[in-house]
N, C-alpha and C positions, 0 to 999 in steps of 0.2 A: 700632572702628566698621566700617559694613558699606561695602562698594565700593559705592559707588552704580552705576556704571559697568555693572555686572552684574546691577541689579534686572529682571526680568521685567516686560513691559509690564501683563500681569496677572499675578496672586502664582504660577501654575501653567499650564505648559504644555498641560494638558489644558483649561486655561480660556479657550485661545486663540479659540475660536467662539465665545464667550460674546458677545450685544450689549452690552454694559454700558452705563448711560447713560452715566457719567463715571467718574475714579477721584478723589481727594479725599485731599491729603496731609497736612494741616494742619486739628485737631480745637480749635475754641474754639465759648465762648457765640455769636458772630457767625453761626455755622455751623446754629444750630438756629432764630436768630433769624424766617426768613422762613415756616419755618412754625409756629411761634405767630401770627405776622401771619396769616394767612391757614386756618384751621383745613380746610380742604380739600382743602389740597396737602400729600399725605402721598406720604414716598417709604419706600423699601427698602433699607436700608442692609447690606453682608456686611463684615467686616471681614476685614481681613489682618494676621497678625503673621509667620508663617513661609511656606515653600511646600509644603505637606505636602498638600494638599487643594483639591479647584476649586469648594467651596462657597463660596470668595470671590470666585464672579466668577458671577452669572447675569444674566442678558436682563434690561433694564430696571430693573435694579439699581446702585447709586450702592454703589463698592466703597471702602471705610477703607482703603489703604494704607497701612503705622504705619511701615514697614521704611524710609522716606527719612528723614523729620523726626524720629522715637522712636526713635534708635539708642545714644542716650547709654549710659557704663556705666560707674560709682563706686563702687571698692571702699572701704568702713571696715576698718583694720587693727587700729581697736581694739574695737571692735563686732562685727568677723568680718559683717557685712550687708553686703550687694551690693544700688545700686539700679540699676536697666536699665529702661530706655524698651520701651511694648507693641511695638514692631519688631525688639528683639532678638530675633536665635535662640538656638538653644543650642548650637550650636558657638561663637559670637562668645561665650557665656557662660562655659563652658568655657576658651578658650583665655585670658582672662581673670586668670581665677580659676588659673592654674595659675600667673602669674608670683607669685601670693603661696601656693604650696603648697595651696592650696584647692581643693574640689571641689565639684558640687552634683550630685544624685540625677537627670538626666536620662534618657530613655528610653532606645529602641534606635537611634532617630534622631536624628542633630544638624540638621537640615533643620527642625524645628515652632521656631515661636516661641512669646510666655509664654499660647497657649491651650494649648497642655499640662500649662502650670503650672495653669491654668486651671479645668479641666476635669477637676484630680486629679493628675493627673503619675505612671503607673506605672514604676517605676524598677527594676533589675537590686539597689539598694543599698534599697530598699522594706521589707528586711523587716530592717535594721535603723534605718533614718533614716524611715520614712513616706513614706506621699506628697508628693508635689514642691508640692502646696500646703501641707500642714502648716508648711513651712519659710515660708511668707507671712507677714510682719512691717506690712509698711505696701504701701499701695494708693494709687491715683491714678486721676483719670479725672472721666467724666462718664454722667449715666444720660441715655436715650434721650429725655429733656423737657430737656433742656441745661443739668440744673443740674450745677454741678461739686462733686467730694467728694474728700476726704484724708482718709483715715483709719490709723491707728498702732493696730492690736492690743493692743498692749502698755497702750495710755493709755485705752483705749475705755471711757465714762463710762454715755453715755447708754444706755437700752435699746435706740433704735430705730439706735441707730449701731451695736452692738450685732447688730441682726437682721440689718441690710444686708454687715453683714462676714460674717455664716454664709452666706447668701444668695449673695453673691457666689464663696463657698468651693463652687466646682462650677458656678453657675448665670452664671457673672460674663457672659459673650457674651450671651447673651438677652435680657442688659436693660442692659447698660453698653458703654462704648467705655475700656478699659484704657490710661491710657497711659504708668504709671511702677509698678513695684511694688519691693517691697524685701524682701530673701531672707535668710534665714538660713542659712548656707556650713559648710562641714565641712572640718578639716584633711584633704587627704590621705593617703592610704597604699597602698603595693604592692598589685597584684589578681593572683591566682593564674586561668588561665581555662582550662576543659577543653572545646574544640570539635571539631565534624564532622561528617558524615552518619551515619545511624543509621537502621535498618529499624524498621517499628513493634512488633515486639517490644521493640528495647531501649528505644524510648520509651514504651510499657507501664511496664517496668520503672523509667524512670529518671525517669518523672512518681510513681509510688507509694513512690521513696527521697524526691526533692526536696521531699512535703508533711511528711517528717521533719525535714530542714536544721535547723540551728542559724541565726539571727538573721545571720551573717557572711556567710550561702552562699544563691546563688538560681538557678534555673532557666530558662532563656528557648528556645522553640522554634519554630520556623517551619516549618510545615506548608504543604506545594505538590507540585510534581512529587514533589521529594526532600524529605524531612524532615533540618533542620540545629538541632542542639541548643548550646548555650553553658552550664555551670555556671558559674558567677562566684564566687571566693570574695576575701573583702577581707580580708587578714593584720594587722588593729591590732592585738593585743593578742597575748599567751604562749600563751592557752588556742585564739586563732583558728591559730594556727601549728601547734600540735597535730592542731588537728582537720581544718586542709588536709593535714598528713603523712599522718593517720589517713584519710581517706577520697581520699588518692590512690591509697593503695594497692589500696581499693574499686574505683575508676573503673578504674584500667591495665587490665579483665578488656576492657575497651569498647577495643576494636585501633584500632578507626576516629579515636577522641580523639587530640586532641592538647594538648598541654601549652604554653601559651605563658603568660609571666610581664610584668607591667607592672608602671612605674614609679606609674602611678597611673591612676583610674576615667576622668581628661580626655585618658588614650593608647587608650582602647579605642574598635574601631569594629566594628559590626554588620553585617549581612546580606553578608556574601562575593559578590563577583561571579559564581561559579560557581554561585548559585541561579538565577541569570536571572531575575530577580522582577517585572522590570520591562518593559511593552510601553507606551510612552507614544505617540498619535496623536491627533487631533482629535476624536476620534468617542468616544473614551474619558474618562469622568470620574469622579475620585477621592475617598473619602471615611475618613475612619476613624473604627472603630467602636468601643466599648470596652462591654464586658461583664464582671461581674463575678459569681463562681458560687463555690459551696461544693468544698472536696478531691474528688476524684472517687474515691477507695480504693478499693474494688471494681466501682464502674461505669467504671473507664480503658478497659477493653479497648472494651466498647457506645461510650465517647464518640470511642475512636480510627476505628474501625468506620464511624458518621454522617460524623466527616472527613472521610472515603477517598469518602464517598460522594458529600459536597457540594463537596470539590475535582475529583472526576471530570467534574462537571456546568457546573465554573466558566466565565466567557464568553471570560478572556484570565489572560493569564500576571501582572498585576499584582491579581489578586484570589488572596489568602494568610489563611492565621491567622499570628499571633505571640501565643503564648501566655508568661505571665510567672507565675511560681508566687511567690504573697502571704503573709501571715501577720505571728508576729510583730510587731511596731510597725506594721504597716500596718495592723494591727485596732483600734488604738488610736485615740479621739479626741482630738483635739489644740484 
């Protein structure tokens, strides 16, 4: 469960100038009651599940806190499903799930909570497990007129319980307030990882290898001052072992890589401090954007080009790409 002790007064410190009317920890029918009474008083609700973003906090906005009262987390040992309250993050999820050897497809950040699930969930393990919502079994919550819904994937009958489950697969913030969902988990296993800085020549190169990868191997890059790349590969199987020998011996030409080996996906951590990524102050406010686009193969060099040229231009040091190379089971629908 999370410290409470440690929750931020709003979900982000760049949210700190924000007037917000009130924050709001505790989500029932009682809550939506006074305005049906009253069709006039309408308010603005932002929610919070992690601290990744200060769209949870604006002026005259009534912000959902989920991170105090929504932190619960129930592992099935015989189900392999994980349910966790809309306040969990994904490090509390994570850490978790590893006392039972389990893993879940997380981002590049353990800091978001389940609107990354949310919203899609882009994952390092994406292009063999899907997206971080595929893995969505069962749901909880309420839509924005306060009726409440449960819904189990697995048993879904009717059509329109049916639409609202697609619906919420992407769409879920805009029109609902999340507050328990239920995840289908992944055994464990070793990650092979090859990191470091890299000139954009080899990232030319090593975004036109990583749309080859095999299903076990993914690419991740962050683009800023310096460009830091991560290959991921996840050793299950006889044939994933082969083909991490076989394309190390590819990568060693990359000097700058480094070889570091894990016990499993919930040891691994992202963005090195030596990017500097981050300039956090009052005046600054944070968002994250997610875009989705076809292999680049011969337009890399033109797409690396526009980067150089819209990170030249950028306002502060916390405006970055992290690019994540897809395919594989992430094309699939689920």
């Amino acid at each position: 469960m999370i410290d409470k002790s440690n929750l931020f007064k709003v979900p982000n410190s760049n949210s700190n100038d924000a007037k917000i009317k009130k924050i709001v920890y505790e989500i029932d029918k009682s809550f939506f009651e006074k305005f049906k009474k009253d069709s006039t008083n309408k308010e603005y609700l932002c929610i919070c599940s992690g601290g990744t973003t200060s769209g949870c906090a604006k002026d005259n906005y009534i912000t959902v806190d989920l991170r105090k009262n929504y932190n619960k987390i129930k592992f099935d040992k015989k189900t392999g499903i994980i349910n966790i309250g809309g306040g969990v993050l994904m490090d509390d999820l994570l850490k978790n799930l590893d006392k039972f050897n389990r893993t879940f497809p997380i981002g590049l950040s353990t800091l978001p909570g389940i609107g990354y699930i949310l919203t899609g969930g882009v994952s390092p393990l994406s292009r063999r497990y899907g997206l971080a919502i595929d893995s969505v079994i069962t749901v909880k919550g309420f839509f924005g007129n306060g009726e409440y819904f449960s819904l189990n994937k697995e048993k879904i009958i009717k059509e329109k319980e049916h639409k609202i489950m697609e619906g919420i697969k992407g769409a879920a913030p805009f029109f609902t307030i999340i507050t328990e969902i239920g995840l289908k988990t992944f055994k464990s296993y070793p990650i092979k990882i090859f990191e470091g800085f890299i000139n954009k020549n080899e990232l030319e190169e090593l975004i036109i290898k990583s749309e080859e990868f095999p299903k076990n191997m993914s690419t991740q890059w962050i683009f800023s001052d310096q460009i830091y790349i991560y290959i991921v590969v996840e050793i299950k199987t006889e044939k994933d072992k082969i083909l991490a020998e076989k394309y190390t011996v590819d990568l060693k030409k990359y000097s700058s890589l480094k070889i570091r080996n894990y016990k499993s996906f919930n040891d691994v951590r992202f963005f090195p401090k030596e990017l500097n990524l981050f300039e956090l102050n009052l005046s600054n406010h944070s968002e994250v954007i997610s875009l989705l686009g076809n292999d680049l193969k011969n337009n890399t060099k033109d797409f690396i080009a526009v980067l150089s040229e819209i990170n030249f231009l950028k306002p502060n040091k916390s405006c970055y790409v992290a690019s994540q190379q897809l395919g594989c089971n992430s094309n699939k629908k689920k």
